[in-house]
C-alpha positions in Angstrom: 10.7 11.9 -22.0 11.6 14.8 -19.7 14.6 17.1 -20.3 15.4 20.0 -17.6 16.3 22.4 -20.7 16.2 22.9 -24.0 17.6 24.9 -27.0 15.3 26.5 -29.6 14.9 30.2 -31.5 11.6 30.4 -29.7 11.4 31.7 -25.8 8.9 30.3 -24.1 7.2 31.5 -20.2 9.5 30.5 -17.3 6.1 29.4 -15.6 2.6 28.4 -17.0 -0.7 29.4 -15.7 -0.3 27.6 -12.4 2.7 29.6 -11.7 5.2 26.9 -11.3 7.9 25.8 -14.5 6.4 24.1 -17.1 7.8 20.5 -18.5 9.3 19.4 -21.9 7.9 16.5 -23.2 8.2 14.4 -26.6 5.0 12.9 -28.5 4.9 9.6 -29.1 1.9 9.5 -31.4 1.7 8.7 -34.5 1.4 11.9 -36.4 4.2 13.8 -34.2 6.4 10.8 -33.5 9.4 12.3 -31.6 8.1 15.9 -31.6 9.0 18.0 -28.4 6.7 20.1 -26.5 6.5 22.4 -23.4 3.2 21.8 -21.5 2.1 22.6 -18.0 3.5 19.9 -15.4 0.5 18.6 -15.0 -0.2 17.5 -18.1 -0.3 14.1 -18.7 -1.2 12.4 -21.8 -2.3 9.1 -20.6 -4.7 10.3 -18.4 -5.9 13.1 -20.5 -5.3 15.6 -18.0 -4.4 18.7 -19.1 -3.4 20.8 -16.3 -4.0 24.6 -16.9 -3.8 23.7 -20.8 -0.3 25.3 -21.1 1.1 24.0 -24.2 3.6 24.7 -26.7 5.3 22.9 -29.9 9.4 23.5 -29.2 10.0 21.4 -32.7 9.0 22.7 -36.1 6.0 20.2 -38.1 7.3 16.8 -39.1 6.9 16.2 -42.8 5.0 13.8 -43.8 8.3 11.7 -45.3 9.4 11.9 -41.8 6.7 10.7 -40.3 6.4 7.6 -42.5 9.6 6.7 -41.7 9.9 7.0 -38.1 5.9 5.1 -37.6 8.2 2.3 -39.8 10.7 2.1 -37.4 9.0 2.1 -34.5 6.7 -0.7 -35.6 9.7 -2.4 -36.7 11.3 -2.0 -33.3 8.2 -3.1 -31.8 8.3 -6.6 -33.7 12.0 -7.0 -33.5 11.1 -7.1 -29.4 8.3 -9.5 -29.9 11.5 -11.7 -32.2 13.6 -11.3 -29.6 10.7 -12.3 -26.6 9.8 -15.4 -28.8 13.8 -16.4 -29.1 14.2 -15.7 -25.0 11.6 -18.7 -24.6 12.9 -21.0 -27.4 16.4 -20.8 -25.9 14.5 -21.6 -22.4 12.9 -24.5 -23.5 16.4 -25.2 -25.4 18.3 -25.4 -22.4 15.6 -27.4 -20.6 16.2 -29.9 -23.0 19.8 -29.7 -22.9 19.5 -30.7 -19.6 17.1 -33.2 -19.8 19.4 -34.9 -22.4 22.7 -33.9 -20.3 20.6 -35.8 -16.8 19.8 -38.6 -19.2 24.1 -38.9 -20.6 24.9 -38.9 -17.0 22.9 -41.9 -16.5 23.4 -43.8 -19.4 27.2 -43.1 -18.7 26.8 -44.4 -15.0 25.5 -47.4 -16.5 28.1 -48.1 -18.8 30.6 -47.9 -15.7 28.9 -50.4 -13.9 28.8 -52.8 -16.2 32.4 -52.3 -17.2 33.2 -52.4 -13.5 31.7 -56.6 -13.1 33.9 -57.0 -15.6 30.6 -57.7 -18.2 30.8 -56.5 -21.3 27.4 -55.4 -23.0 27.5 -58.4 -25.1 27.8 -60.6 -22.2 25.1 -59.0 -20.6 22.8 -60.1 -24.0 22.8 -56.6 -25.7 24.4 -55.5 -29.2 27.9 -53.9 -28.4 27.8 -51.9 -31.4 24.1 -50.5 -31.4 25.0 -49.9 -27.5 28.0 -47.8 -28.1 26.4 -46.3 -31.3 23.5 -44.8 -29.0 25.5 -43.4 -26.7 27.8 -41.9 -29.2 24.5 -40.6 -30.6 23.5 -39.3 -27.5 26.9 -37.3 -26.8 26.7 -35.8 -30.4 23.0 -34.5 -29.4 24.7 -32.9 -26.1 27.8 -31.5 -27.7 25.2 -29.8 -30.3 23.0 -28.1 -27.6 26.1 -27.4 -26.3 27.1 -25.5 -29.2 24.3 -23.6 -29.6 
């Protein structure tokens, strides 16, 4: 990360050895996790560029408890994002299912209407009344669970 200033009890050069302001940076590695430095703006760490090689710790050593802890963290925050990636595509395929089961209510529901509507009665028509209405009560419980969730 970048900041345009920066407080510490060392001074550093208004420029580096191009001439122009140099940049404050913090290390992301993982033996000076979170450490700020001053460097030459063209330094970049992906690339391995250096610039004019300007560089400067602004933040004291980490210790090593320090840097234990914060490696811990940041592989912890790293999995928690993998958790939360993983749940993102369960509740997907969750509410795909919901809807599926919602589609299939909806026409199980339409059915029911038409036969109530001849005036037939589900054991007219030759099927169970009660394992009829059981399913579909079934069947709504399922919804109102996905719901729910």
């Amino acid at each position: 990360m970048s900041h345009s200033s920066y407080q510490s009890a060392r001074s550093f050069p208004s420029k580096c050895y191009c001439g122009i302001p140099p940049k404050i940076e913090t290390s992301w590695t993982s033996t000076n996790l979170g450490r700020r430095f001053v460097a030459c703006k063209f330094y970049d760490a992906m690339s391995g560029r250096r610039g004019c090689k300007f560089f400067d710790w602004i933040d004291e050593e980490i210790v090593e408890w320090h840097r234990v802890i914060t490696n811990q963290l940041v592989l912890e925050k790293k999995l928690m994002r993998a958790e939360i990636g993983n749940l993102k595509q369960e509740v997907c395929l969750l509410q795909d299912q919901k809807a599926r089961l919602v589609a299939q209510n909806e026409k199980l529901s339409k059915k029911l209407r038409c036969t109530s509507m001849d005036g037939c009665s589900p054991a007219k028509t030759g099927c169970n009344a009660v394992i009829f209405y059981a399913a579909i009560a079934m069947l709504i419980i399922v919804v109102a669970k996905l719901l729910v969730a």
